[in-house]
Structure formats: C-alpha cells, structure tokens
N, C-alpha and C positions, 0 to 999 in steps of 0.2 A: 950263439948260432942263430941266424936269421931264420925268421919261422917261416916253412909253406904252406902256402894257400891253398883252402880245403876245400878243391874242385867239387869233388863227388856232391858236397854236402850242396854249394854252391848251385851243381848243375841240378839235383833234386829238390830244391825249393823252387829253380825259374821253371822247370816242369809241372809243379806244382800251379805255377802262378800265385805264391803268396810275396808279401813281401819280408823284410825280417822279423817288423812288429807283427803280423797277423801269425808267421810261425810262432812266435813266443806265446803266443796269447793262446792259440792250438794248442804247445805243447803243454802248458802253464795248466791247461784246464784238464788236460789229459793225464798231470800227476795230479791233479786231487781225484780225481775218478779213480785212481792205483793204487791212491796212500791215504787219500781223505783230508790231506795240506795240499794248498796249492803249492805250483812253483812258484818260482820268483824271476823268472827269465825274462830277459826284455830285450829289444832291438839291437842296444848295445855288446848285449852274453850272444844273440845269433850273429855278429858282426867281429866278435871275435873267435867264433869257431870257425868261420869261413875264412879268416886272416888267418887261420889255424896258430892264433897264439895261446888258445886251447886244446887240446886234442882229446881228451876223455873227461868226459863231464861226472856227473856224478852218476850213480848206477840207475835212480830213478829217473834225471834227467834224460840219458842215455834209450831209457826204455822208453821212455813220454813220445821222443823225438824218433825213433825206427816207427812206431803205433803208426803217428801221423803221419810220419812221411810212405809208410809202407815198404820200409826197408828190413829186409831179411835179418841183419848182421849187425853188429857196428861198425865194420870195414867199410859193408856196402853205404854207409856218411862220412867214411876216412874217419871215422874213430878210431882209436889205439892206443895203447896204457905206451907212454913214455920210457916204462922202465923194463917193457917186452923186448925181447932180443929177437923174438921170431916175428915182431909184427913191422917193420920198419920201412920207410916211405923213401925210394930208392929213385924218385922225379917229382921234377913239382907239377905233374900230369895228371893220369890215374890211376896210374900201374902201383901194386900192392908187390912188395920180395914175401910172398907166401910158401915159399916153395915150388910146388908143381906148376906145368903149362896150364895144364885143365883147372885149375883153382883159379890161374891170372887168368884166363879167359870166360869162365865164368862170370868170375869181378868186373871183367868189363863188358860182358854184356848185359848187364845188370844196370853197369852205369849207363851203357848205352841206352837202354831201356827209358830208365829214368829220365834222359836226355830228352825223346823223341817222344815221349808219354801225351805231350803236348800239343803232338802237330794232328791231331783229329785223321789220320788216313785208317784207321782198321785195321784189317789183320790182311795185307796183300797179297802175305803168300800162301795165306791157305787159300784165299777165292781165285788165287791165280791155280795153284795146285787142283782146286777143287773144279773148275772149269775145266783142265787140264787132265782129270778122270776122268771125264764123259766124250774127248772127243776119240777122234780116231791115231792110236798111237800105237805103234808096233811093241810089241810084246819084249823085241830085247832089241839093243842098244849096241855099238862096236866103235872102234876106233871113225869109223868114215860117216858115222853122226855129225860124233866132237867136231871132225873137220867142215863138215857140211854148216856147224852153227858157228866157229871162226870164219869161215868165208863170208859168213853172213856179214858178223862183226866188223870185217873188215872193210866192204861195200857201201856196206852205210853210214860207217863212218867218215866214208871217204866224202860219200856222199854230203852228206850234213856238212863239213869241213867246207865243200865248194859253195853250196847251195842255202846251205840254210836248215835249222831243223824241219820245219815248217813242209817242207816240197816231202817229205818221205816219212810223215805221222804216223799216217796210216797206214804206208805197207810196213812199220815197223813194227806198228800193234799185232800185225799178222804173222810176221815171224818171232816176235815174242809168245802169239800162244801156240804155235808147234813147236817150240823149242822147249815149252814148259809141259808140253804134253810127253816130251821123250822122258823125262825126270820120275815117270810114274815107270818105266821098263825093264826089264829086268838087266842086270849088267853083271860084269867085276869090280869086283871093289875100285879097283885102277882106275877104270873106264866112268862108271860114276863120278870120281872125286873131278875127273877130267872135264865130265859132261857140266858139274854146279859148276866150275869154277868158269869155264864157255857160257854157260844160259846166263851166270850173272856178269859177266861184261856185255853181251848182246842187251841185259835188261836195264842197265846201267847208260851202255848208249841208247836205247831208248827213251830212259831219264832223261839224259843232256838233253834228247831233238825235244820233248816234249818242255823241258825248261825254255829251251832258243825259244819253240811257239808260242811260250805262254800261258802254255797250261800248266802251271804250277799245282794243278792237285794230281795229277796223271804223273806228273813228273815225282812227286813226292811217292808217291803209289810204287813208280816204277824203281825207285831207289829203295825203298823198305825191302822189295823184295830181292832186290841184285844184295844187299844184305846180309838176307835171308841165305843165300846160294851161298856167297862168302862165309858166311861160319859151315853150311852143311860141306864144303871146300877145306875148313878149316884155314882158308886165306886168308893171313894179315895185310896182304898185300893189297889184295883186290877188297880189300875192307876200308882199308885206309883209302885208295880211290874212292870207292866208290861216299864215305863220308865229308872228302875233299868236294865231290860235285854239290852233296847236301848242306855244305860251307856256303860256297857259291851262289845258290840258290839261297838262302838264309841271306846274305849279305844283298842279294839282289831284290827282294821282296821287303828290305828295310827291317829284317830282325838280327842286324851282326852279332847282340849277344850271345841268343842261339848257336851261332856260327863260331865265336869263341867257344865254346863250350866242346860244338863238334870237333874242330877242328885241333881242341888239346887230347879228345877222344881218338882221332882218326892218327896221332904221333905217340901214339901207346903204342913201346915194345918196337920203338925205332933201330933199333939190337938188328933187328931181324929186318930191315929194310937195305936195298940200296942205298946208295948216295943220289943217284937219280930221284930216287922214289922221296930219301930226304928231300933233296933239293925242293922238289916238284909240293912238298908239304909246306915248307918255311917260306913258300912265296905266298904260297895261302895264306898261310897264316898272318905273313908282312900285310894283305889286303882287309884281315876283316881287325887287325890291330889298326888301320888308321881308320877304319870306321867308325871302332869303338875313341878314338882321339890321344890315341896312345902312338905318335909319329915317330919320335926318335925309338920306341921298342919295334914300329913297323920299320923304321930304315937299319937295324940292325937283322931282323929277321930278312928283309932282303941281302945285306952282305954274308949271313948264315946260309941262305938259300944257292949265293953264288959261291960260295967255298964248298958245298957239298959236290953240287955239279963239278966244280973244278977237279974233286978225285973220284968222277964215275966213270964205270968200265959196260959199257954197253953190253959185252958177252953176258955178263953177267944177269942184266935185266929181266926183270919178267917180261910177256910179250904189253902187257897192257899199256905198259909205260912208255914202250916205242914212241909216240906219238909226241914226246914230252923232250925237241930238242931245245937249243941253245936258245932260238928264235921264242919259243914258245916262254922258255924263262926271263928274256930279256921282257916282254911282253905282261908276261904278270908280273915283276918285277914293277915295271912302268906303271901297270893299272893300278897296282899297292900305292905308288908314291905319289899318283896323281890328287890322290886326297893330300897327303902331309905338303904341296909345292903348292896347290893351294890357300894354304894357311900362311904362305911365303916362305918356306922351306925345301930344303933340296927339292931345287927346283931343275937346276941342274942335271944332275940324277935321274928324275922323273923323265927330261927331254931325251937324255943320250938313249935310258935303256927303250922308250917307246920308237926312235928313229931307228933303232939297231933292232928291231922285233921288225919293223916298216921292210927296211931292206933284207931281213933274210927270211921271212916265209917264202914258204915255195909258193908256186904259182896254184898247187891244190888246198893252201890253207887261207884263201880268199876271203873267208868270213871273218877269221882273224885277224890277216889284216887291216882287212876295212876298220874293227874297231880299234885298233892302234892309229891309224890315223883319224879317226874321231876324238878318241882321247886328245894327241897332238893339238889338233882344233882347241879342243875347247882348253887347255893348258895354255898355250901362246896366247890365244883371245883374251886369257883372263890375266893372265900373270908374265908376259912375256912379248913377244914379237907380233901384234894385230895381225901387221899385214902378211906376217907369213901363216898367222891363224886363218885368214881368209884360204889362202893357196890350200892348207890342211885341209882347209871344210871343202875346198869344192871339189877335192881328191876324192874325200870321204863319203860325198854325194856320190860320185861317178859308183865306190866299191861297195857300199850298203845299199842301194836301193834296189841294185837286180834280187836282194838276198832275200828268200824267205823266211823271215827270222821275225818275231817279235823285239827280239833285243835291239835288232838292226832301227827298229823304228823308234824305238825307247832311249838308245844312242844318238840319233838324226835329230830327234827331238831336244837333249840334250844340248847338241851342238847350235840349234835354232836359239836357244836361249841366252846360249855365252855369243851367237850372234848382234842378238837384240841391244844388247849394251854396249855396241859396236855399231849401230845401225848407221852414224854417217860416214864410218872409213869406206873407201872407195871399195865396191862389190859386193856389201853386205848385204844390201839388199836383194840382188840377185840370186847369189847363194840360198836367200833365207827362200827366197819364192822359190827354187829347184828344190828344198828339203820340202815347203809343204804341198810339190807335186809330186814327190818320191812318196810321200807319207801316202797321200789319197788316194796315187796308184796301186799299193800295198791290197791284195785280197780279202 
C-alpha cells in the first residue's frame, strides 16, 4: 500500500519554522531531558514521518516530538499505531475517522492552529469582539439584523467586484465593526448561528478588499476572524472559503507552501461540500500546486475542478458560493495554468480557459476581467502569439487602470515586463508607456 503524507506533522514544523534537522536536533535533546539518552533522530527519520512511511515512532520519540512541537495528542502530528482499527487515516489530507463530528473538528482546528501559528496577526477576534463591547450595540438581535448584514455583504461585494477593493476599505472597516458589535446581543440560538455565519462572510469580504489594496496584515486580521465566526457557525463551508481567500493571499505575497498547507486544510471533510464549493477548491488548489512546481498534479487538479462543477446543482448551494460561476472557474482555471504554459506546457489549456473566463464575465465582474486579460498578455508575449500579446496588453490597460486595486498595478506591472522583451514588436512600446501612466495615476 502506498504510504500517505503526513500533513499535520508537515504543516506543524513550517509553523514552527524549523527545518527537519533542527526538529531532530530539538526532539533529540528533548529525549535526553525525559530518559537521560539522547535520541538518535536525524533529518532523514523527520523526512520519513512526513512521507509518513513511518506513522508511530517510538513512545519516547513520540513524547520528545508533541513537547516540541506543542501538540496535545499524537493524532494532533498524524501519529497512529498501524495496528489500531479505531485510529485510521480515511484522506491524504487532515481529517482523522475518529468517530464523532466534534472530535474531527476539534483535530482540525488544532491543525488549523498549527498552520496559521506563524503568520504573526494576534488574536483578531477577541480585539474585534472586544472593540465590539464597548460600542453602542442593541441588546438583542432578530431575523432583520442578519438581513441588514447580507445586504451589506452583498453591496460590497458588488462593489469591490466593479471597482476594486481599494475604493470601499474604509467603509468596509465600518460595517465590519457594527456587525461585530451585533455578536455581543442577546438572540435565539437560530438567529445567532445565522448572525456568525453573515458577520463572517461580511469580514471575509472585507479580507479580500483589503488583500486587492494591499494591505495584507488587515487582510490577514480580517480572515482570522471571518474564521473565528465560521466555527462559532460551526460552517465547513464558509471555513473552507474563507481558508480558500488565505490560499490566495499566501500564493500572492510569495509563500505557496503555506498556501498548500491551507489549502489541503480548507478540502477537510469535502463529504459535506457541494460540487460547486468542490469545484471552486480544486481550482485553488491547481494554482498554488503550480507554484510550488508541481504542473502535471496542477493540470489534473484543474480537470478535477472541472468535473466537480460539471455535476453542480445551484439549489443546492450555500449563498456564498453564488458568486463562483462557469466564468469564474474557467478564470482560475487559466490563472493555475498560466504558471505550468510557462514552463511550455499546456499552453493550450492555459489560452482557452483565460479567453473563455474574457468572454463570459459579466459586465459587473470587471476587476476579474481585467486580470484574465492580463494574464492573456503576458502568456502570448511570452510563450505564444506577441502580437496578439500586444492587443491583450492594451485591452488590459484600458480594464485595470480605472480599478482601485493593488493587484491591478501588481498585474500592469507584470505585463510591462513580459512587454520589455518585446520592446521592438510594433506597439510595445506604447503599450509599456500607457501601463506606466496607469501605474503613476493610481492614488
């Protein structure tokens, strides 16, 4: 039987930030402090517990390595006796067959824990919560709250969608903190679970604007706690989003590992998901595998992603995922393969699904768009048709530069560069001098 990879262990040492000789050497020192022998572990023994061609080490090892790492259990490092019938590894993900919901969810927020331990944001939702008791918040809570903070949700989204996160930061930051102040009110149990699972899509989109601006600590801040909302929801769903945007952002800021990590975290207990909501994962997932240089497992995770969507039933969806059609999959589809066509592979692939993402956003997912013909751009410039790379770029000029976006100029910038080594085809140079008037116009 082919052995699985032992995430947990895996995602709790890149939290750590050690690497596998400095765990050994940690744990090594941690059994002579237990037994008064040292260990004998070395880089190679941590490299085969994460291949998990190990699974239970010995009992002192076992104890050495939870000390260090701070983990509760030996589950919580995907440790487990081989020859237990009640311990057994049912994905090569994170999800433990324990028995109850409440024990697998525990297990992973544990592991989530471990994951994020690393990203320096604090504790969001109690300073949010805690803001959030002093202001002025009505004592109890009803059905025409909840809808008051979806209408929210949806506004701004809309917003963000045409415009850019950037143009509506601030009035986001404002109805994130009356939405976090309703959370302290008195309710029904119903109305509650209604109210977390609204406040954290409201604080989740205010993630994303704050990620488009560029504020990546705000944005991290505002994902920790749309999170936070999601377990007190008890939502896998809106968990899994919302760890899908902290993918994203991981992949965008240059740490894809991280973003595997999340991102195996955020397909925990896929049971319980749409096909949609699969889909909408495994495209994810196709973008931060070609990061990490793994292209033919990122072009299978795109055909994964498209065979999920092929048997989804919209009635069925939750509301969040609304936003997640054909356009939008063909779209990260494309942005996935544009790394692997790069490398001169499905290159093909890469051009259909970003022209097919081109032509079917609506006219209110403009920001999207735009960067589907950027990508375009810089894909033909580099590996494909120049001169119809040029027509791409100056599309792609016309639709990112009205946008208030960070990424917009992060993209432009992009495409100036796969200009650059193009500079004598006819119009490149023009092109490049409209990107770095779009850029310096930018606020």
């Amino acid at each position: 039987m082919t052995a699985k990879p032992n995430h947990r262990l895996v995602a709790a040492r890149g939290a750590l930030g050690l690497t596998q000789e400095a765990l050994a050497d940690l744990a090594n020192a941690q059994v002579e402090r237990n037994t008064g022998k040292p260990g004998a572990m070395d880089a190679d023994y941590i490299s085969k517990l994460e291949r998990g061609i190990h699974r239970w080490p010995g009992k002192h090892y076992r104890c050495a390595l939870r000390e260090v790492m701070g983990a509760p259990a030996d589950i919580d490092l995907g440790f487990y006796s081989t020859r237990s019938k009640a311990a057994t590894v049912v994905s090569d993900t994170y999800e433990v067959a324990l028995g109850s919901d409440d024990v697998k969810r525990q297990a992973f927020l544990r592991a989530l824990a471990a994951t994020v331990a690393g990203m320096g944001v604090g504790n969001p939702a109690a300073e949010a919560l805690g803001r959030a008791a002093i202001g002025d918040a009505p004592s109890r809570v009803g059905p025409a709250d909840v809808q008051q903070v979806d209408h929210a949700i949806n506004l701004f989204g809309q917003w963000q969608d045409l415009y850019g996160g950037g143009v509506c930061k601030d009035a986001l930051a404002g109805q994130v903190k009356w939405a976090t102040q309703l959370l302290n009110a008195s309710a029904t149990d119903q109305i509650k679970n209604d109210l977390y699972r609204s406040v954290g899509f409201l604080v989740d989109v205010a993630g994303w604007g704050a990620f488009d601006a560029g504020d990546h600590r705000a944005a991290r801040n505002y994902f920790q706690l749309a999170i936070y909302c999601a377990e007190q929801a008890n939502d896998w769903g809106l968990r899994a989003n919302v760890l899908s945007d902290m993918v994203r952002q991981a992949i965008y800021v240059g740490n894809p590992d991280d973003g595997l990590s999340l991102i195996e975290l955020a397909q925990v207990r896929q049971d319980r998901q749409t096909p949609t909501v699969r889909a909408m994962l495994s495209a994810v997932h196709a973008h931060t595998l070609a990061k990490v240089n793994r292209g033919e497992d990122s072009y299978a995770a795109v055909m994964a992603a498209e065979q999920h969507f092929s048997n989804q039933n919209p009635a069925n969806d939750p509301p969040w995922i609304t936003y997640f059609n054909a356009a939008d999959l063909a779209g990260d589809a494309g942005h996935a393969l544009l790394d692997v066509a790069l490398t001169g592979n499905h290159i093909e692939a890469a051009r259909s699904r970003l022209r097919q993402s081109v032509d079917s956003y609506s006219p209110g997912q403009a920001r999207a768009r735009a960067f589907s013909l950027g990508k375009l751009a810089i894909l033909e410039l580099n590996v494909g048709d120049a001169a119809q790379g040029i027509s791409y770029a100056e599309q792609a000029v016309d639709a990112e530069a009205p946008l208030r976006s960070q990424r917009a100029i992060d993209d432009l910038t992009e495409v100036g560069k796969a200009l650059s080594a193009r500079k004598n085809l006819a119009g490149a140079v023009e092109v490049r001098s409209r990107i770095r008037r779009a850029i310096s116009a930018q606020p």
